[in-house]
C-alpha positions as CSV (number, residue, x, y, z in Angstrom):
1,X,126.4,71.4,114.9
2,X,129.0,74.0,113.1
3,X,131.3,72.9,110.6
4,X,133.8,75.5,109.8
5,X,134.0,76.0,105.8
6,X,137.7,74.0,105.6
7,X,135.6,71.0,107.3
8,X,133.0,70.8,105.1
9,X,135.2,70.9,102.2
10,X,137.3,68.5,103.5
11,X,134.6,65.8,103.3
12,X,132.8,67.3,100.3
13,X,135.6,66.9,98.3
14,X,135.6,63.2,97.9
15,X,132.3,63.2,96.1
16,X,133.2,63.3,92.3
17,X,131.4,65.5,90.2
18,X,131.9,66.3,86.7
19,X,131.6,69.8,85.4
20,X,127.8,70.9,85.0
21,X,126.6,67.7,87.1
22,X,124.3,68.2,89.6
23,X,123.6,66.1,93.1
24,X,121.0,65.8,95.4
25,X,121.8,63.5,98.5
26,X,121.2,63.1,102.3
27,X,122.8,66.2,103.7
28,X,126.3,64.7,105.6
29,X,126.6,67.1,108.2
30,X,122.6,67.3,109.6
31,X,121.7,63.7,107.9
32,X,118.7,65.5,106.0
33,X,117.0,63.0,103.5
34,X,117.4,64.7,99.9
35,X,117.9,68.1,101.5
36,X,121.7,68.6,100.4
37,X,122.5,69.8,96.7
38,X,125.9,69.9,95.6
39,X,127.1,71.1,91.9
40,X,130.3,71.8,89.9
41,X,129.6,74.9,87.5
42,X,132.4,76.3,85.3
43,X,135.3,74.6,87.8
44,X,133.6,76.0,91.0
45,X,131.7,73.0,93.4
46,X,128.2,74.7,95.1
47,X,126.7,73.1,97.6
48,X,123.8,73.7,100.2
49,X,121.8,72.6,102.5
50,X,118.2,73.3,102.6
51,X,117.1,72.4,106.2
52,X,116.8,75.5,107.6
53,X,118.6,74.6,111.0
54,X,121.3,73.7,108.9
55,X,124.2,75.7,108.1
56,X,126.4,73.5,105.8
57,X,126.5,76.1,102.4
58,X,129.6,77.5,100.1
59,X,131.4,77.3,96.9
60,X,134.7,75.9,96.1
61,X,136.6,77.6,93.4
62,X,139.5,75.4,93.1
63,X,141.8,74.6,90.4
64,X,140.5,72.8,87.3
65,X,141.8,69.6,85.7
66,X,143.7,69.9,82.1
67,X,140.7,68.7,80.7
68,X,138.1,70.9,82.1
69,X,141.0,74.4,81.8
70,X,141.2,73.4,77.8
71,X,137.2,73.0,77.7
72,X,136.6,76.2,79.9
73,X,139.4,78.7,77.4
74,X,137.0,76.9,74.4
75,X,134.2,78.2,75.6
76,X,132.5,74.6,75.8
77,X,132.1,74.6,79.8
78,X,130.6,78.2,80.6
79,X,127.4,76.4,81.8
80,X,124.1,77.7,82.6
81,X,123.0,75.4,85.7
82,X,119.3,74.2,84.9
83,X,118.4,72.2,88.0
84,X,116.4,69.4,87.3
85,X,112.6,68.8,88.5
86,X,110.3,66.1,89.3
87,X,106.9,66.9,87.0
88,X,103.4,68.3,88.5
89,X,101.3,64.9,88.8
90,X,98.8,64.6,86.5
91,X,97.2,61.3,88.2
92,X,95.2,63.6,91.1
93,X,92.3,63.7,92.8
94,X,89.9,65.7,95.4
95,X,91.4,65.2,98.3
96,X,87.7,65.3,99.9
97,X,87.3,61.5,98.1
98,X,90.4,60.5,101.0
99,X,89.7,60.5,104.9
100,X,93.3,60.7,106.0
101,X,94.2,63.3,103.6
102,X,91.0,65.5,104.9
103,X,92.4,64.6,108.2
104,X,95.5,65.7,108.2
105,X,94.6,69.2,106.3
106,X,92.4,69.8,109.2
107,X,95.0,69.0,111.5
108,X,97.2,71.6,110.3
109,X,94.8,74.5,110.1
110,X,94.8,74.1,106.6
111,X,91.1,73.2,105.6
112,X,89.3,76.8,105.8
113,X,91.9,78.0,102.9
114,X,90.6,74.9,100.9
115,X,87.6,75.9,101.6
116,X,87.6,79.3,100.8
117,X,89.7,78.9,97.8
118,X,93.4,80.3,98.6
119,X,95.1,77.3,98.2
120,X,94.5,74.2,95.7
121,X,94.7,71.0,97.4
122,X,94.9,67.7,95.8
123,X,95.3,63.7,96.7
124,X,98.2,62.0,94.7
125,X,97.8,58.3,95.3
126,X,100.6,56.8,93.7
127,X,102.8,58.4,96.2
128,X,100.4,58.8,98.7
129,X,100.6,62.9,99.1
130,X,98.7,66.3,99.7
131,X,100.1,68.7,97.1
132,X,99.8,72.3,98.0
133,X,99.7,74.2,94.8
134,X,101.2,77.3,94.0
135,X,99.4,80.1,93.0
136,X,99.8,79.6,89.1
137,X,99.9,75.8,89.7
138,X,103.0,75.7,87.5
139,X,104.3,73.7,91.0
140,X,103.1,71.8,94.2
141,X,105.0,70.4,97.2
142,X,103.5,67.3,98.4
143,X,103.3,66.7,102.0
144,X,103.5,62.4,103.1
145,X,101.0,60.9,105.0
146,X,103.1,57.6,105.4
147,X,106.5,57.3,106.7
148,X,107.5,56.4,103.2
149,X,110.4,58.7,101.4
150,X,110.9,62.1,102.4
151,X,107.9,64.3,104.2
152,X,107.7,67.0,101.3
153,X,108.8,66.8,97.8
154,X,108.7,69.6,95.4
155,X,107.0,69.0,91.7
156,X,107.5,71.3,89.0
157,X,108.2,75.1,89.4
158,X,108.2,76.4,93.0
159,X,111.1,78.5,93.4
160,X,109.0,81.5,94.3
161,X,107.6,79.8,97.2
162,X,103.6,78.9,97.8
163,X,101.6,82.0,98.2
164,X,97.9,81.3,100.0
165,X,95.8,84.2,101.0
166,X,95.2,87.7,100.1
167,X,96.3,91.0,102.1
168,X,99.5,93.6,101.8
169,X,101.4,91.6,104.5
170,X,103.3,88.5,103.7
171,X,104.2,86.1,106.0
172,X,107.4,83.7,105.1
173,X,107.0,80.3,107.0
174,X,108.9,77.2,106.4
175,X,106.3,74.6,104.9
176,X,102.8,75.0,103.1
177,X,100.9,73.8,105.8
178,X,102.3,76.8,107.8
179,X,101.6,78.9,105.1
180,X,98.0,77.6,105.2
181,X,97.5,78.3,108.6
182,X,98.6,82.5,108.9
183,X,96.6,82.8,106.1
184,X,93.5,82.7,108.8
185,X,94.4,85.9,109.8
186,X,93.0,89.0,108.2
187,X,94.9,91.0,105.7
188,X,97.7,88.5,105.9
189,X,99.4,86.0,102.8
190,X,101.4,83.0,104.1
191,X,104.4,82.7,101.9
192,X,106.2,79.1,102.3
193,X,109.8,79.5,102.2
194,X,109.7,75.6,100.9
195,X,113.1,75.0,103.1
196,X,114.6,77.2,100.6
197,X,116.9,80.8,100.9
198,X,115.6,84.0,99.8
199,X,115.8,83.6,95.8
200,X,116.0,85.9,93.1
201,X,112.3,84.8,92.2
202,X,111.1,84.6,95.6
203,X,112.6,87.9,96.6
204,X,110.6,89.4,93.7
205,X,107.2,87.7,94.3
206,X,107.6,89.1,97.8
207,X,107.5,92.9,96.1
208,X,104.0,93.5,95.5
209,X,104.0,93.1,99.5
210,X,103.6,96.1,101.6
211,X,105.1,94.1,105.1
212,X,106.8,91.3,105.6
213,X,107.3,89.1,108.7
214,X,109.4,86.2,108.8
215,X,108.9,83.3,111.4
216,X,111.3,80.4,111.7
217,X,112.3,78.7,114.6
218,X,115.3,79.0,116.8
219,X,117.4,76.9,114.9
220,X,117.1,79.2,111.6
221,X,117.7,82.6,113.8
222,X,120.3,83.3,111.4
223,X,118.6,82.9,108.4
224,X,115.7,85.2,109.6
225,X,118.6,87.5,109.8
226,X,119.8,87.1,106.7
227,X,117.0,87.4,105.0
228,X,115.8,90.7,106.9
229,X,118.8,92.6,106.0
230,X,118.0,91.4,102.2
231,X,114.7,92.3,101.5
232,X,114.1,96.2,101.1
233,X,111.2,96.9,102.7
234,X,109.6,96.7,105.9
235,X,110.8,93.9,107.7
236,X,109.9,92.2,111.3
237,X,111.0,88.7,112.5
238,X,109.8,86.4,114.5
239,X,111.8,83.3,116.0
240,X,109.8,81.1,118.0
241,X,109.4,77.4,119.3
242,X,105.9,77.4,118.7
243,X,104.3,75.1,115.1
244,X,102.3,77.7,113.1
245,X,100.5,74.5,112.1
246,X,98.5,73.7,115.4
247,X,98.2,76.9,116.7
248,X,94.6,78.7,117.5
249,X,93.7,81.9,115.3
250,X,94.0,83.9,118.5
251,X,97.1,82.8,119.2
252,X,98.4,82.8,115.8
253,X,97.3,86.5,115.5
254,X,99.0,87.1,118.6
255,X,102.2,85.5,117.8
256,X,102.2,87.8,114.4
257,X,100.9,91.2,115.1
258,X,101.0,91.6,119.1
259,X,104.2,93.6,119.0
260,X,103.4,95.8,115.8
């Protein structure tokens, strides 16, 4: 469902937020666990939400109280936004020492880039996860194997996305075990989007990329779009109803390239 920007605000505006605080909560207009942000920066109330088939987004620049217009003309509230992040775990293991975690990387298409070394996978017990590194391991994103919390939860830095493979085109996917999967293909990196929007750091890790193709779903047709027109260079989307995660090689390669 649509909500028009006055509806959203409408019920955004009865959760209070002071100036620089930041919110993560179930999205209220998709019911997404954890996927909807919300901030008030300098008088002006951000929010998004990071489902992709989602479309709740905008900022509110409305009029400030007397106490934030007084802090604001002091210069005390020109905030720079850090948002805040859950740390890499350091209590990890192999995930070959865990049956259901090799099980389930299999069952994603994900096991021949363990094997081969274009992604680091590891167990984390305490919450019982697979974390998909990124590339520098400065950040993970750890997929559930119980019906615990939320399915994926980011740790550390991962704002420009998880990169597994090597080759001049990039693919941008929704999750890691997506990413995992194209990666199979020659001459191809799988990029996970991580249920985020093009960034500023994303958009420049993309750049040492000859081609990109973006696949999302149906439901995120208009952020393929979106991010198409944003990106510079050669572009090609790909909207489907088919799970990148359980798909054969063939297929995969036919999904991807067939049409180039």
């Amino acid at each position: 469902m649509n909500f028009s920007y006055r509806d959203q605000w409408d019920i955004l505006q009865s959760i209070n937020l002071t100036d620089g605080e930041h919110k993560s909560i179930d999205c209220p207009f998709c019911g997404g666990r954890k996927k909807f942000s919300i901030s008030k920066i300098d008088g002006k109330t951000l929010w998004n939400c990071y489902k992709a088939s989602c479309t709740a987004k905008g900022v509110y620049s409305g009029p400030r109280t007397i106490e934030e217009a007084k802090a604001y003309m002091a210069g005390k509230n020109k905030t720079k936004f850090e948002k805040k992040t859950t740390p890499v775990p350091t209590m990890v293991t192999s995930v070959d020492n865990h049956p259901a975690a090799v099980e389930y990387i299999k069952s994603v298409n994900s096991y021949e880039a363990y094997q081969n070394g274009s992604v680091t996978l590891k167990y984390f017990p305490s919450d019982n996860r697979v974390l998909f590194y990124t590339h520098t391991n400065e950040g993970a994103v750890g997929r559930s194997l119980s019906n615990r919390g939320p399915k994926w939860w980011a740790y550390g830095y991962t704002q420009s996305g998880v990169h597994v493979g090597t080759g001049s085109t990039a693919v941008l996917v929704e999750d890691a075990a997506s990413a995992c999967a194209v990666s199979r293909c020659n001459n191809t990196v799988g990029v996970a989007l991580l249920g985020t929007n093009l960034t500023k750091d994303l958009k420049k890790s993309l750049s040492c990329y000859e081609n990109v193709i973006i696949v999302l779903d149906n439901d995120a047709k208009q952020k393929a779009v979106s991010m198409s027109r944003a990106l510079s260079k050669s572009t090609t989307m790909r909207i489907t109803k088919l799970d990148l995660k359980v798909l054969s090689l063939r297929d995969t390669e036919r999904l991807l390239y067939a049409y180039n």
